[in-house]
C-alpha positions as CSV (number, residue, x, y, z in Angstrom):
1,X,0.0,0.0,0.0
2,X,2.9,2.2,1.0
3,X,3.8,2.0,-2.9
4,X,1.2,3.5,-4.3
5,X,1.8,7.3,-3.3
6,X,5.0,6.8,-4.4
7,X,3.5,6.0,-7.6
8,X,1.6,8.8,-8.4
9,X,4.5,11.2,-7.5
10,X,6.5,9.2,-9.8
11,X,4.0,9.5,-13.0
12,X,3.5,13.4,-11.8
13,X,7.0,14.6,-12.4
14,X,7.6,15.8,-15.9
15,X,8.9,13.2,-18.3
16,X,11.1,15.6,-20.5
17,X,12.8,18.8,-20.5
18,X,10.3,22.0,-20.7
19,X,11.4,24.6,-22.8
20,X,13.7,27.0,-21.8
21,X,12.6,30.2,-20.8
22,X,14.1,33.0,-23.3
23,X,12.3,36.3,-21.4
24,X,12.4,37.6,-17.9
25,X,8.8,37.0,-17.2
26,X,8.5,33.5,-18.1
27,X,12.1,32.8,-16.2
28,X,10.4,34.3,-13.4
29,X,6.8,32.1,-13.8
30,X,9.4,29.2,-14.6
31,X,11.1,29.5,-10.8
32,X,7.8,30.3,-9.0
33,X,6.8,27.2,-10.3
34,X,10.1,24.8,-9.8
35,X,9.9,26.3,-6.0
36,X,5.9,25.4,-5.7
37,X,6.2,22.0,-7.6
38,X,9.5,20.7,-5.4
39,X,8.1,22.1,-2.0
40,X,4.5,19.9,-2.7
41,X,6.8,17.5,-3.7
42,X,8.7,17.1,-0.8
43,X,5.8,18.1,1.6
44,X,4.0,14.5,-0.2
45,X,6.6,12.5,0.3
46,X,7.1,13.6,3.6
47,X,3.3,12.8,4.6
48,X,3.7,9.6,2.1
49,X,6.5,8.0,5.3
50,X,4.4,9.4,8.0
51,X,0.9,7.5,6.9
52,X,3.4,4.3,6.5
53,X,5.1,4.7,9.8
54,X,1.8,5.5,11.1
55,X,0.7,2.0,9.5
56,X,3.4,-0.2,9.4
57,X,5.7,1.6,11.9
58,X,6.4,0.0,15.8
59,X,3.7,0.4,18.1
60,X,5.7,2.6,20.4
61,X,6.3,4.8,17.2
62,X,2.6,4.8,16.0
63,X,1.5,5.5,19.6
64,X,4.1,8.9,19.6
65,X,2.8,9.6,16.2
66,X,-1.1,9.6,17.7
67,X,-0.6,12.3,19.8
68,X,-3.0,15.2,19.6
69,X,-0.3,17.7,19.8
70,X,1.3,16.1,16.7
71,X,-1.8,15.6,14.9
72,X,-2.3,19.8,15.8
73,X,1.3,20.9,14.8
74,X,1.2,19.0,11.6
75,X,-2.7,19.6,10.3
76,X,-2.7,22.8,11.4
77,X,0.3,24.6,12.2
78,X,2.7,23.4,9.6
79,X,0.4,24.2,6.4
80,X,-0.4,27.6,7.8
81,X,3.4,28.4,8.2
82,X,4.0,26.8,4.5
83,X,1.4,28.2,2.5
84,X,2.1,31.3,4.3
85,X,5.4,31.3,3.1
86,X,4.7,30.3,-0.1
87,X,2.4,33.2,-0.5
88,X,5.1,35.4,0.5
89,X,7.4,34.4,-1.6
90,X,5.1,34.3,-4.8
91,X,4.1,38.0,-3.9
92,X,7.1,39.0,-3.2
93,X,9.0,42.4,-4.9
94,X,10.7,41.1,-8.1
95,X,12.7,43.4,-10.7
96,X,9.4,44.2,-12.3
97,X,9.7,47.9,-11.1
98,X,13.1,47.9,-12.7
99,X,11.9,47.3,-15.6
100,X,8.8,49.5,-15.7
101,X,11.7,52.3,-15.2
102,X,13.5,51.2,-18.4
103,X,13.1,52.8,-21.4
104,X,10.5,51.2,-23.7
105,X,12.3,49.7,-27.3
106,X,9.2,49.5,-28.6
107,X,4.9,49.5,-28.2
108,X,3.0,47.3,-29.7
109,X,-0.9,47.6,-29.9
110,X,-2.1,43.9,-30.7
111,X,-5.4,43.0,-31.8
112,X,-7.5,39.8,-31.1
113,X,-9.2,39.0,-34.6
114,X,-11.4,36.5,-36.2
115,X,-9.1,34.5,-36.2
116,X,-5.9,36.4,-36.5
117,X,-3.6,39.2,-34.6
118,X,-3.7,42.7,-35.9
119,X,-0.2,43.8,-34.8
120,X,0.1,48.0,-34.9
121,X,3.4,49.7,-34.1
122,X,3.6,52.7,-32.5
123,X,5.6,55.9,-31.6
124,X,5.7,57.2,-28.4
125,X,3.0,59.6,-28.7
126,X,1.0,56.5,-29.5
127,X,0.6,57.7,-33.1
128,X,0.6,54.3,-35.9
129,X,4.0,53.8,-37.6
130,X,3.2,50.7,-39.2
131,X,0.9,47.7,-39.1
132,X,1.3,43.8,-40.0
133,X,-0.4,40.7,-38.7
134,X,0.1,37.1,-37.3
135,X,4.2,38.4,-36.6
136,X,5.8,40.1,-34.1
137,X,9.4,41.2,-34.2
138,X,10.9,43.0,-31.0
139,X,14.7,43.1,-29.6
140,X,17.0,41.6,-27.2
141,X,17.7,43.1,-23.9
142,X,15.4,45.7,-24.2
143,X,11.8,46.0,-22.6
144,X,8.5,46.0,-25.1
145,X,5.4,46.9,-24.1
146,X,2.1,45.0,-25.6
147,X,-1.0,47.1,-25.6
148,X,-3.5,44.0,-26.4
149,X,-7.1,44.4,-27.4
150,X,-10.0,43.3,-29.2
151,X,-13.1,44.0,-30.9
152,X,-15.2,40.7,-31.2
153,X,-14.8,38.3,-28.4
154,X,-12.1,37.3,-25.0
155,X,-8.9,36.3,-26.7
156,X,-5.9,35.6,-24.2
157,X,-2.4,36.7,-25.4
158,X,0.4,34.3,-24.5
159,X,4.2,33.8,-25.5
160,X,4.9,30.9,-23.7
161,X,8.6,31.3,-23.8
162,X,8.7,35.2,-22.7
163,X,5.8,36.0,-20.6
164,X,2.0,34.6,-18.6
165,X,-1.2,35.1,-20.4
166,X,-3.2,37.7,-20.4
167,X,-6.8,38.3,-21.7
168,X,-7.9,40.7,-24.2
169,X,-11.3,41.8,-23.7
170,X,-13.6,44.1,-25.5
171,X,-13.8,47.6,-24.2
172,X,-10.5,47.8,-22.6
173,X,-6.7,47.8,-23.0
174,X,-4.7,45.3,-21.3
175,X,-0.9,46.0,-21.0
176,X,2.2,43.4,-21.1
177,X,6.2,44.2,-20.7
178,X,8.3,41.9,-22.1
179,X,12.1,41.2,-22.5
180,X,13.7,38.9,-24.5
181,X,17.4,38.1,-23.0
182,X,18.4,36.1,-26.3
183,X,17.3,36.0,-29.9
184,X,15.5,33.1,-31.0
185,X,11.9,32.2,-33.3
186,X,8.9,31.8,-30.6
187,X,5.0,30.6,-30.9
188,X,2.6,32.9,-29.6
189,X,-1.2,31.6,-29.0
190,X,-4.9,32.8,-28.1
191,X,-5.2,30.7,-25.3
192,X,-8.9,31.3,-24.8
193,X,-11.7,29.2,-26.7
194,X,-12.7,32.3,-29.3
195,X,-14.8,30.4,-31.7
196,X,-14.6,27.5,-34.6
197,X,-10.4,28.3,-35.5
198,X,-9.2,29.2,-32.0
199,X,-7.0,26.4,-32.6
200,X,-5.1,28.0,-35.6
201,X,-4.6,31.2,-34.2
202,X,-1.4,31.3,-33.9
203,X,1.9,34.5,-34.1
204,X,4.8,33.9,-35.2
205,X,7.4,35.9,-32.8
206,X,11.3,37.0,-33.5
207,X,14.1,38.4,-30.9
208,X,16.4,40.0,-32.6
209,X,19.3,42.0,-32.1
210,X,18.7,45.5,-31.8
211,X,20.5,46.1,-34.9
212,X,18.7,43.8,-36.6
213,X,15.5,44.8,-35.1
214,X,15.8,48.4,-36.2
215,X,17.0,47.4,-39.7
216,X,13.6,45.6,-40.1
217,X,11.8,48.7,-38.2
218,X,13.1,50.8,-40.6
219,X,12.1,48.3,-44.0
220,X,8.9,47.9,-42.4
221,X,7.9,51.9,-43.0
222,X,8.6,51.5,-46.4
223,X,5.5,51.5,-48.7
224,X,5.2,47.9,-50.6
225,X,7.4,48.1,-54.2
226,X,5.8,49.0,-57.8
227,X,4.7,45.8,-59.5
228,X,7.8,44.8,-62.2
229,X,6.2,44.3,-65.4
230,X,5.9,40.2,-65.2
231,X,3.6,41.1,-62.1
232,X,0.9,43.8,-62.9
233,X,-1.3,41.0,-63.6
234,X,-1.7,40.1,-60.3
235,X,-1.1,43.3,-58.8
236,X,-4.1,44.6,-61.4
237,X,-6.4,40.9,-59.7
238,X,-5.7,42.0,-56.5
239,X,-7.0,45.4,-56.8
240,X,-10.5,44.3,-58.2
241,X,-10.9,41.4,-55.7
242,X,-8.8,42.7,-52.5
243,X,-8.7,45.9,-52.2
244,X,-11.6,46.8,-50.4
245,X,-10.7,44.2,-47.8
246,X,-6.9,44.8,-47.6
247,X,-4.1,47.2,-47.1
248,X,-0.6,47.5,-49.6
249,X,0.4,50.4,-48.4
250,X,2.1,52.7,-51.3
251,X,-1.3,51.6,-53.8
252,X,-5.0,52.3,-53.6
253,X,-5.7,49.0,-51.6
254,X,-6.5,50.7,-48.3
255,X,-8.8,48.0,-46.9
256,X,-9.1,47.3,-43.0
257,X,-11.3,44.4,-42.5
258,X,-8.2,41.7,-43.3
259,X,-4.4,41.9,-42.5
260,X,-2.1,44.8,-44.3
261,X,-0.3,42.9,-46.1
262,X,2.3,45.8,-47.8
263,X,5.5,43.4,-46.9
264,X,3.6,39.7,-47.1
265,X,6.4,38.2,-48.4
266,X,8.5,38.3,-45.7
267,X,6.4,36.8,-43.4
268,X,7.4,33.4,-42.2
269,X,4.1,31.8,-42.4
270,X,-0.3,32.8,-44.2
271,X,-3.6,32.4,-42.1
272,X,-2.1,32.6,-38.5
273,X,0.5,30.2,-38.7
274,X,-1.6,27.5,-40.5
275,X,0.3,27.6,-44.1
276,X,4.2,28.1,-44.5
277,X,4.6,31.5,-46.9
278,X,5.1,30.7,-50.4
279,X,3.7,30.9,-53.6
280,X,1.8,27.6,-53.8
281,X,0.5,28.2,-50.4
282,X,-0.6,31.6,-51.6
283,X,-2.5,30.3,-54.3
284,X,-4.0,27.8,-52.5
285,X,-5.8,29.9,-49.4
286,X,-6.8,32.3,-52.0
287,X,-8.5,29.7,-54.1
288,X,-9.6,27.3,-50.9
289,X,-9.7,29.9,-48.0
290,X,-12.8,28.6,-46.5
291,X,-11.7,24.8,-46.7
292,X,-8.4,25.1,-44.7
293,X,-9.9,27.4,-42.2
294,X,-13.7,27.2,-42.2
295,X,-15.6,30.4,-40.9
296,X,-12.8,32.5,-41.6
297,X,-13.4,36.3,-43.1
298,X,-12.2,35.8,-46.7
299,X,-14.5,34.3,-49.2
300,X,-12.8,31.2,-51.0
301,X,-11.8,32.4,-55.0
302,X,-12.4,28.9,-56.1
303,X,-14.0,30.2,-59.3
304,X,-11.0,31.6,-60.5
305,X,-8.6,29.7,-63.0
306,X,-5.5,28.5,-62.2
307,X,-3.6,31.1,-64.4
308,X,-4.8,33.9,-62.1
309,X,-4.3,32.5,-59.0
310,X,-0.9,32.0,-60.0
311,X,-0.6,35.8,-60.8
312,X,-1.8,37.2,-57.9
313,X,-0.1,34.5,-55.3
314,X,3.4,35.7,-57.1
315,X,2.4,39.1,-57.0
316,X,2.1,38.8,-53.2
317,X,5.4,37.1,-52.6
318,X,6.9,39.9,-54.3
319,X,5.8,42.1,-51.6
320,X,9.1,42.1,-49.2
């Protein structure tokens, strides 16, 4: 009998290595956690040998181990003194005012959509520098803020490797710092049931170095390129069809309802994460749209022949 606690401990304990934490936040959550899971641990293991001495032990140990003031210090005294240290601990003062102090590298307004991420880029006064979707590029070393938001339904922001989650709810503004100590590719997800594709909502997410990031900062203000010649086909498609719903910034497409896509290209993955970015994954979410991700906002183009799908999918891989 005696085996069996041991057991469930066994099968609790994780059975390979977590990811490492790459920002402050989630290095902090990660150590909260080790100290809470090893302190339950031990604390069960500990109450795992008492119940067997208390079984199995000598008499003359199982009658010391009946005494009331035992039974008092350890059901009542012991896990008030714990938990009460625990709690302290957990609430403790970290380096998060440190870090409010720090200048900000960058703010980023996202946006829960249906079922994507509207990610703005802002000045300091707040006013728009640029805006993109499903990808997130910030620095190393230096603080970002997230301003998150939506307009439809409770979306929850999380970065597994940098930060917590937090919820984005209609009507207000929820803030997030985070710092990346090292560069490195991240997942982002909604981690809050928001309809039919809350599964493939997913954001891509870079640390870079800050020359790096500032390199791309700077590319990113730059209207979309003219169409070369072999591509005002497409370009000429996608103004018809797109436009109304869609942004190129440096053409007439000024849409809002759908992404901005002025620099598409460059983005490592289409439809929140769900295809990889290239030209026959372009053609096929414009022509199939509503078979890979049911209920999404774009109408499928399935009536269209191959030739112009082809056109307009390399017109938008163009866009870098």
């Amino acid at each position: 009998m005696a085996k069996i606690p041991f057991i469930v401990l066994a099968a609790a304990m994780p059975t390979a290595a977590p990811a490492q934490p790459s920002g402050e936040a989630a290095a902090l959550i990660a150590e909260i956690g080790w100290v809470l899971y090893v302190g339950a641990a031990a604390i069960f293991v500990a109450v795992a040998v008492l119940l067997a001495l208390a079984m199995f032990g000598p008499a003359s140990l199982r009658r010391r181990l009946s005494r009331p003031a035992l039974i008092v210090g350890a059901g009542i005294a012991f896990p008030v003194a714990v938990l009460t240290a625990l709690l302290l601990y957990v609430l403790s003062p970290t380096s998060a005012a440190t870090r409010a102090a720090a200048p900000l590298a960058a703010r980023i307004e996202v946006t829960g959509e249906l079922w994507w991420w509207r990610v703005r880029y802002l000045d300091a006064s707040g006013a728009l520098l640029f805006e993109t979707a499903n990808e997130i590029r910030i620095p190393t070393g230096q603080p970002v803020e997230f301003l998150l938001k939506s307009d439809n339904v409770i979306h929850s922001f999380w970065i597994p490797e940098l930060g917590g989650k937090l919820d984005m709810i209609p009507g207000r503004v929820n803030r997030m710092r985070a710092l990346a100590r090292t560069p490195g590719t991240f997942r982002g997800h909604c981690a809050e049931y928001c309809g039919a594709q809350h599964a493939q909502m997913r954001l891509d997410v870079q640390a870079l170095a800050p020359a790096q990031f500032e390199a791309w900062m700077r590319a990113q203000r730059e209207p979309a390129r003219a169409a070369a010649t072999p591509l005002r086909q497409g370009e000429q498609l996608f103004m018809q069809a797109c436009a109304s719903c869609h942004a190129v910034r440096g053409t007439s497409a000024a849409g809002t309802l759908g992404p901005d896509l002025t620099h598409l290209g460059s983005r490592p993955s289409l439809a929140a994460g769900v295809l990889p970015n290239n030209v026959g994954a372009l053609g096929g979410w414009i022509a199939g749209s509503q078979h890979i991700k049911p209920g999404n906002g774009m109408p499928s183009f399935d009536q269209w022949p191959g030739e112009d799908l082809r056109a307009v999918a390399r017109y938008l891989e163009s866009l870098k």
